[in-house]
N, C-alpha and C positions, 0 to 999 in steps of 0.2 A: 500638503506642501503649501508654501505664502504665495507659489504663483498662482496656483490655481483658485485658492484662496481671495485672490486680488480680482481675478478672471470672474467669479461666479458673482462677487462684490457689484463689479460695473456692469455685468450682464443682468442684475436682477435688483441693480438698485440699493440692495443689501448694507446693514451698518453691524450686521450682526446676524449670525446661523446659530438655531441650536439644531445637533442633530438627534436627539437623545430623547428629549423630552415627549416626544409626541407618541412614542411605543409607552412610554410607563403609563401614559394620557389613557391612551388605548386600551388600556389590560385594565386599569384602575373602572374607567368606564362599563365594559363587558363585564366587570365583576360587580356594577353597579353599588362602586366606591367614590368615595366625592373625592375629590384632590387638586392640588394647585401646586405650582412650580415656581419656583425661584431661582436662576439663574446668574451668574459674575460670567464673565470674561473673563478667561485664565488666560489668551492667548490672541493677540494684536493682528491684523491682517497682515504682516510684513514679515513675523515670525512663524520658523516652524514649531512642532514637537515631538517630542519621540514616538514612537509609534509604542504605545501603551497599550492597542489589543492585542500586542503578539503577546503581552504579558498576561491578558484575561482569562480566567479558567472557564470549565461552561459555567459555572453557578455566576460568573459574573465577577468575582473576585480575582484582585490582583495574584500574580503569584509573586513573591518578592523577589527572586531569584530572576525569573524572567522579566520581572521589571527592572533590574539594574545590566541586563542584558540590553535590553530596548534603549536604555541612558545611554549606556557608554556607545553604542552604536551610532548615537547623533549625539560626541560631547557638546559640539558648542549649541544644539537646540536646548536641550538638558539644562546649558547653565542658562540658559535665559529664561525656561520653565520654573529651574527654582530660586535665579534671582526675583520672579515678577511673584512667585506663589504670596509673599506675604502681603501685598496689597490686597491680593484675591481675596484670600482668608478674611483679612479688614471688613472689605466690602463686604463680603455676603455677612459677616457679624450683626455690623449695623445692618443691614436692610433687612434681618432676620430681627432685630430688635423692632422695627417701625412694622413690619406685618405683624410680628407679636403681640404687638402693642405690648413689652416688657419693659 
């Protein structure tokens, strides 16, 4: 949710949260695999989004069906997910060109 979203911001100072990154860090590490992350902001501290793990299977994968379930559940989060997605896409493009050096 963007309140709490806002809340955890000014409590910790925060310009940005990943919460994701630091399990794949973790398992790549233990498995004594090198790795590195690259991250976009898909979603502004004022917005919300649908809730996309109701839609997650265990393997981690989306289920399609359950993810147009999660959409329409919060339209108007949904349309500001996929009006903002093509910037995202953009950015992480480029900044996958300048790590790649491609």
């Amino acid at each position: 949710e963007a309140k709490n979203k806002a809340s955890l911001g000014v409590g910790y100072h925060a310009v940005a949260v990943d919460m994701e990154s630091y399990d794949v860090l973790k398992v790549c590490a233990a498995a004594g695999l090198s790795a590195a992350v690259l991250r976009v902001i898909s979603d502004e501290v004022g917005s919300d989004l649908p809730d996309f793990n109701r839609a997650a299977e265990p393997d981690g994968r989306l289920n399609i069906w359950r993810t147009a379930v999660a959409m329409a559940a919060r339209p108007m989060a949904s349309l500001g997910f996929l009006m903002n997605i093509r910037p995202v896409i953009n950015s992480l493009r480029t900044n996958l060109k300048v790590v790649l050096n491609v």
